[in-house]
N, C-alpha and C positions, 0 to 999 in steps of 0.2 A: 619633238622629243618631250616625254611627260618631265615637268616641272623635279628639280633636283632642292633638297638641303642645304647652303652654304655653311661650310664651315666658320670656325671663328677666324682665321687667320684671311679668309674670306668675305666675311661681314665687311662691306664700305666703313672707312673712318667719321667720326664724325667733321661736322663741319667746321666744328670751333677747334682751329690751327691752335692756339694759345696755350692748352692744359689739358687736364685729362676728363672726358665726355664726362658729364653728369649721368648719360644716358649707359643704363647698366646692359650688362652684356648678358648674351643667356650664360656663361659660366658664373658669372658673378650672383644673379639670379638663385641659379642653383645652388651655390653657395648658400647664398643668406636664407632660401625658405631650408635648404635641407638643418640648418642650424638652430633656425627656428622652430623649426617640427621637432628635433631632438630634446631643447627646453620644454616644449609642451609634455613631448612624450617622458621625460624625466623627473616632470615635475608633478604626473599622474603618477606614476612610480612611488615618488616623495609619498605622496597623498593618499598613497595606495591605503596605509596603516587605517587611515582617515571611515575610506571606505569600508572596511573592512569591516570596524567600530562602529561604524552606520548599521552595516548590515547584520550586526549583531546585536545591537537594542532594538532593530526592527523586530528581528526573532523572537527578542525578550518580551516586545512590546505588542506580541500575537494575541487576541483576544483570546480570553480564556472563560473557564461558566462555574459553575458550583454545582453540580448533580449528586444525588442521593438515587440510589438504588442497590436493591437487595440480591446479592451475587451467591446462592448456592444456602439459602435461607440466613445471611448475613449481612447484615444492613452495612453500606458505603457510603460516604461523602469524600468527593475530592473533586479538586478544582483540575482541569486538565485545560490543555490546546482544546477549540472551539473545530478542530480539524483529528482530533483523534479516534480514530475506530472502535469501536467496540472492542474488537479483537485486542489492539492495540494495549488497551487499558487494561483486559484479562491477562494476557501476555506482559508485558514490561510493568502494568501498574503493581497489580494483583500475584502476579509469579504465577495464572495460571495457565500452565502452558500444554495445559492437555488438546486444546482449538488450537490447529496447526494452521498455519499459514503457508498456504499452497500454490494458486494463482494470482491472489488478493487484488482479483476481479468478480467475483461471484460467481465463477464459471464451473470451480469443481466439488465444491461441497466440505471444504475440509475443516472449514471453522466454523459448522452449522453448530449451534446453541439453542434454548428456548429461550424466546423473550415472553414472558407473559402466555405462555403453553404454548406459543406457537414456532416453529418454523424459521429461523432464521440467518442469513448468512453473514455471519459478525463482523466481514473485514467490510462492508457496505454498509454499516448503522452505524452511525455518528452517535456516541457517547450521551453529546447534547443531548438530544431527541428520547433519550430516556428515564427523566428524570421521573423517580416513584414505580419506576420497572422493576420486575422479577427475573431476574436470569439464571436460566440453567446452564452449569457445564459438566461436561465427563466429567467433571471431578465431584460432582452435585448428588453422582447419580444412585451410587452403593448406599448402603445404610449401613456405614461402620463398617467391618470386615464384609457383608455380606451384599454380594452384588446385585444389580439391577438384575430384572431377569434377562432383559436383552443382552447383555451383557456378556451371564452366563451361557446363552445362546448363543453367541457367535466363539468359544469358546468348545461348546459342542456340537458346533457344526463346522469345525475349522473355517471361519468365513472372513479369514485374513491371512495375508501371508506379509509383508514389508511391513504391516500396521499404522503406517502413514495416515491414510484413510479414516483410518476405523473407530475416532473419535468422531467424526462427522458422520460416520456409516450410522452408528449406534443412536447418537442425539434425532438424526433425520428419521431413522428407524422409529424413534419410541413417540417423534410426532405424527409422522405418520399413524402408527395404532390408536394413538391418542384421535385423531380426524376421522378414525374409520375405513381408512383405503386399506383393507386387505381380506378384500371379498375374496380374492384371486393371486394367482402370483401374478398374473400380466399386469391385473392394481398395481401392487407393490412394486413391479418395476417401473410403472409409468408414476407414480409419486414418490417413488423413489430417484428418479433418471436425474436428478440433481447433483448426486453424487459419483462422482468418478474413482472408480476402480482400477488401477494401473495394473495392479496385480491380474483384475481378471475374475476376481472371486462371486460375482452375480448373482450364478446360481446358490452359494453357501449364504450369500448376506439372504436372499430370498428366503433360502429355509429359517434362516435365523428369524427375522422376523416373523414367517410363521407359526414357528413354534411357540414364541412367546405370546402372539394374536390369538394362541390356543386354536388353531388350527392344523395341530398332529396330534 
């Protein structure tokens, strides 16, 4: 027969007839770690505030940097997180919240900006790293009441519909003609393919860009 459990009432007495066993019981056992483990765990609890406090001058105590950079021909200095986005800094620092945050993985194009004429997708550029930079946003782009011509190009090409997008559409637009990809539309769509379209609109952002390429 496979081997059985003893109960307590089971357990042999001890040997010492005289008083009560030194030798603790598993109830008694149980007892004292389960009583024990409760002070621990209550006294983490206690401590909790403790932690808490910790982990909030950790936060405070995040390394930070000084960067100077000119946002939409506007010179900036500000000390931020050593961990904040580009994007981040236009959005929450700057209030410019034309550069949408969309996957804030670099995968759909919605926060593309110029950094220094080129190309960029802002929730992937660490602030730091642009110290003495020129950044372009949608909001950069008009001259006073009067818009970019890309601009007004996807405006008369209907080449949006939700408009989600179409800060990123435009900015990646106007670097690309800036680079020269739009010998063709298959060009522009293949240096364009960065940006995602949910709506659909492909063919209109195409034309747009073409038209302002002065190719219509």
């Amino acid at each position: 027969m496979p081997p059985t459990e003893l109960t307590e009432s089971e357990v042999p007495p001890s040997g010492d007839s005289g008083g009560s066993s030194t030798t603790p019981t598993r109830r008694t056992f149980i007892a004292t770690t389960t009583a024990v483990g409760s002070a621990v765990v209550a006294g983490g609890f206690v401590a909790g505030s403790g932690f808490i406090d910790a982990a909030a001058a950790a936060a405070d105590a995040a390394p930070s940097s000084r960067v100077s950079l000119t946002v939409n021909g506007t010179r900036r200095t500000v000390t931020v997180d050593n961990r904040t986005s580009l994007l981040d800094l236009l959005r929450e620092h700057f209030g410019l919240t034309g550069s949408k945050k969309g996957c804030n993985a670099g995968a759909c194009g919605a926060c593309t900006v110029l950094v220094d004429g080129q190309r960029v997708n802002s929730c992937l550029a660490l602030t730091v790293r642009l110290e003495g930079a020129e950044v372009t946003t949608i909001e950069g782009l008009a001259d006073g009441d009067r818009l970019h011509p890309l601009q007004q190009a996807f405006i008369d090409e209907d080449a949006f519909q939700c408009g989600y997008c179409t800060p990123g559409q435009i900015m990646s637009g106007v670097g690309c003609i800036k680079e020269g990809h739009t010998d063709s539309p298959e060009e522009i769509r293949e240096f364009m393919s960065g940006n995602i379209c949910r709506c659909g609109c492909y063919v209109k952002i195409v034309r747009a860009v073409e038209q302002t390429a002065g190719r219509k």
